[in-house]
Steps between C-alpha positions, in 0.01 A plus 500: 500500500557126560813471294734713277729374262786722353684305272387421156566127436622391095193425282422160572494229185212443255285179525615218248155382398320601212322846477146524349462799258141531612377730722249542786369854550299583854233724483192607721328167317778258569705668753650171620772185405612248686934458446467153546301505169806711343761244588558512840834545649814684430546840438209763446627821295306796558547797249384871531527702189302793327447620154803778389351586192146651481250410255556620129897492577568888541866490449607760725441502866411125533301386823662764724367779329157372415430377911694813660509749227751727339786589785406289722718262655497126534295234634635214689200209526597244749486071537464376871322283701366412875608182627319310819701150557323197674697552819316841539815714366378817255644798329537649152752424182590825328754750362414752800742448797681232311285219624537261160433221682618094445452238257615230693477602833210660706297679354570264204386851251767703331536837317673524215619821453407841513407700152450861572477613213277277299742489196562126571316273252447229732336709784508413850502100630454310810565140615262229707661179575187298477736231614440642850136490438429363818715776680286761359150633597439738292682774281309829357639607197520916479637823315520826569620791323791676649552818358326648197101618516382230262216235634465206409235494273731723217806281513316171368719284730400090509682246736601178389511225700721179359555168665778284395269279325089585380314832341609824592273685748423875338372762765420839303456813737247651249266660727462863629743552721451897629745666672595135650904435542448141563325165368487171681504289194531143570441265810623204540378246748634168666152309459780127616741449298399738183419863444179646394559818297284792506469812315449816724563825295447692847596833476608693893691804573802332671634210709293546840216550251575149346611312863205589604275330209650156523572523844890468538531669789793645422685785686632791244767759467611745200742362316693601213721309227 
């Protein structure tokens, strides 16, 4: 792949404007938002988490339990993201091979963290420097599940994506997702000097599976983390 970057940068600072508590949700009617109509610049937060509890509140067992069943061991659901920059650079952003990326240097997207266990109330998060817009040509949002036999569809995950100023952008992966490991969620495109956000919810088998969709053109290895 074009680039791979090992060391996980600190979390870079919140925006200091104002924060809307309203929210925009994409669907298959309005699967699209302009940023620029968000706020614009800063920082864009993007958060992966999944429901822990199932419905009714069973007290024992939790998520796990209802999505893997009695005995069965964890799941690990993963953030990440494919980057291509404006000077033709690409590769990927995630926990796998250590490649957490950079907020303020190429490719200008970060990973958090790692959870692997799912236990962590805040989920997994990733960083865009939107100040870098013009640096940027286009970023695919992703997860994929790790270990543990659960899809998608069972672990009623949703994405949110927060700019430092403007609505929240809400991205529910509520469809059937099969046997599917992995859902392209979110793309984000450089449309001059502002990103158009669209909701995917594309469910593939793997990361060739997913290059090949969006045409990364990526070259990929097994990796482990």
């Amino acid at each position: 792949m074009g680039i791979d970057y090992s060391k996980r940068p600190a979390t870079p600072p919140a925006g200091s404007g104002p924060v809307s508590l309203s929210k925009v949700t994409l669907t298959k009617s309005t699967p699209t938002v302009s940023l620029s109509k968000q706020g614009g610049g800063g920082r864009l937060h993007v958060n992966l988490n999944w429901n822990q509890t199932p419905a009714g509140g069973a007290p024992k067992g939790g998520f796990l339990k209802r999505v893997l069943g009695a005995g069965s061991g964890g799941i690990d659901l993963d953030l990440a993201a494919l980057f291509e920059l404006s000077d033709g650079r690409s590769g990927v952003v995630q926990a796998l091979g250590n490649a957490f990326g950079s907020f303020d240097a190429p490719p200008f997207v970060n990973l958090d963290a790692d959870d692997r266990t799912g236990a962590a109330t805040g989920g997994e998060n990733l960083y865009v420097n939107l100040n870098q817009i013009a640096q940027i040509r286009r970023v695919l949002v992703f997860a994929f599940i790790y270990e543990g036999v659960a899809s998608f569809d069972q672990a009623d995950a949703v994405v949110t994506l927060t700019p430092a100023q403007g609505a929240p952008i809400e991205v529910r992966l509520d469809e059937q997702a099969g046997g599917a490991r992995m859902c392209a969620i979110a793309l984000l495109t450089n449309t001059g000097n502002d990103f158009s956000v669209s909701r995917e919810v594309r469910y593939v088998s793997g990361h060739r599976d997913l290059d090949q969709a969006y045409g990364w053109g990526l070259n990929w290895t097994a990796g482990r983390k």
